[in-house]
C-alpha atoms as one frame of an Amber mdcrd trajectory, in Angstrom:
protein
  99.931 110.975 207.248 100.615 110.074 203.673  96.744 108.798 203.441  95.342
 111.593 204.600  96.983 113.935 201.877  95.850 111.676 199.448  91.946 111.564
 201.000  92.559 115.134 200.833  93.471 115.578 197.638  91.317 112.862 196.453
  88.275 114.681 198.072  89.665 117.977 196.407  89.930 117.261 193.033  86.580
 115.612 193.110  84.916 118.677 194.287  86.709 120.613 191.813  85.025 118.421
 189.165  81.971 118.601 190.836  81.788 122.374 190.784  83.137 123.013 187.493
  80.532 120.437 186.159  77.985 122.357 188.337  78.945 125.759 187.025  79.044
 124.478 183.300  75.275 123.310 184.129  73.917 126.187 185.706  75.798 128.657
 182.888  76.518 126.329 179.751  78.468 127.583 176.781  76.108 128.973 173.983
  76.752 126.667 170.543  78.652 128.342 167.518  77.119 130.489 166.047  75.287
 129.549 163.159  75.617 131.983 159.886  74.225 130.816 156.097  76.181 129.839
 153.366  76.592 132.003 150.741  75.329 130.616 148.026  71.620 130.093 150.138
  71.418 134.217 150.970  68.661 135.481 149.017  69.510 139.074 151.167  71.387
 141.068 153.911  69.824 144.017 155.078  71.141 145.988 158.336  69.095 148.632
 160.477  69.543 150.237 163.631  66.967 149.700 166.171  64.471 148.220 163.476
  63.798 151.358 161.974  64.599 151.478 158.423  66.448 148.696 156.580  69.586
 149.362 154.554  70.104 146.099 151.926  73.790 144.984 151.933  74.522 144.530
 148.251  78.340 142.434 149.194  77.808 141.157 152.823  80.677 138.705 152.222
  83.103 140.200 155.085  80.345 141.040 157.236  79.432 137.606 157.827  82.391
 136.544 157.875  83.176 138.530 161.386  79.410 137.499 162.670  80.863 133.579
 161.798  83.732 134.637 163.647  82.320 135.339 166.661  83.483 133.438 169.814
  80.664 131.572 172.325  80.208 133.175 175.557  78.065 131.705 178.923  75.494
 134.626 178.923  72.313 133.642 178.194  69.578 135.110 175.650  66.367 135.327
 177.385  64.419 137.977 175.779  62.758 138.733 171.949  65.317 142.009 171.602
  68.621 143.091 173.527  67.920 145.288 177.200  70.516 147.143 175.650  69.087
 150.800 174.684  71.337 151.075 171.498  71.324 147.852 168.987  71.699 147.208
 165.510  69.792 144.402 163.689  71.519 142.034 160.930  69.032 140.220 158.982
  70.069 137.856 156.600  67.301 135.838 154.099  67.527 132.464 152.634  64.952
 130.370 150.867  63.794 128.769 154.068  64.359 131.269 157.315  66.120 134.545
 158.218  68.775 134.627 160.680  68.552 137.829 163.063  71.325 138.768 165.224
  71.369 141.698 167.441  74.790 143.763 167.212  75.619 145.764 170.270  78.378
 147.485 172.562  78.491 146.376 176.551  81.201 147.479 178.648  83.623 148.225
 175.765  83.092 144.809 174.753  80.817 143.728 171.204  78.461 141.457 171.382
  76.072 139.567 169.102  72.443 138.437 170.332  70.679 135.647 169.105  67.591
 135.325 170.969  66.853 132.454 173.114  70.483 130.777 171.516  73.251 132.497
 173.612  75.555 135.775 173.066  78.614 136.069 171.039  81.808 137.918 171.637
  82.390 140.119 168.261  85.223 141.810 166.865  85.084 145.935 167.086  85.666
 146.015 163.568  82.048 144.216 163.207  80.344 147.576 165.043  82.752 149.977
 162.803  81.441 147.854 159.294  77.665 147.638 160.472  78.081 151.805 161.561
  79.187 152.573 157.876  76.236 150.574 156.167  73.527 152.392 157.800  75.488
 156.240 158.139  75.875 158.286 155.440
């Protein structure tokens, strides 16, 4: 009887393993986020929507929450966010520019990088970003 408990929970375990290493597969972390250093930022300009650009003169604490940000398991798969109401972060260095997509979904903020993953954001992000571009 012993044996079998063991089988069992030999056999159990394994497709616990299994699964998790199925479900990591099918719906893998995204990587940390990746933000510039600040010596390399040549600009940081914030808009909502892409409409007009407002140029962040000390974006210090603002990317310090976007570095912040924790990795979730939904995937990027389009250019821009399906969400109706975004805000864009663009940040220029000598050799790119980083975009990431700032929005609310189900109370929750998140930060889109297209085709890299979405990041779980602190509120405060959404407040900061909100202040830049309203009067």
């Amino acid at each position: 009887m012993k044996r079998i408990y063991l089988l069992l929970l030999i056999l159990l375990l394994a497709l616990g393993i299994g699964g998790y290493a199925a479900y990591n597969e099918l719906f893998p972390m995204a990587k940390p986020i990746v933000v510039a250093q600040q010596e390399q930022i040549q600009s940081v300009s914030v808009s909502l929507q892409g409409a007009a650009e407002t140029t962040i003169a000390d974006a210090a604490a603002l990317l310090a929450m976007i570095a912040d940000a924790e990795p979730t398991r939904i995937m990027s798969v389009n250019d821009y966010p399906a969400e109706k109401v975004y805000y864009t972060v663009t940040v220029a260095v000598p050799e790119r520019e980083y975009r990431y997509f700032v929005y609310e979904d189900n109370g929750e903020v998140l930060i889109e990088i297209p085709y890299e993953g979405v990041y779980r954001a602190d509120r405060e992000l959404l407040v900061q970003i909100k202040k830049m571009i309203e009067p």
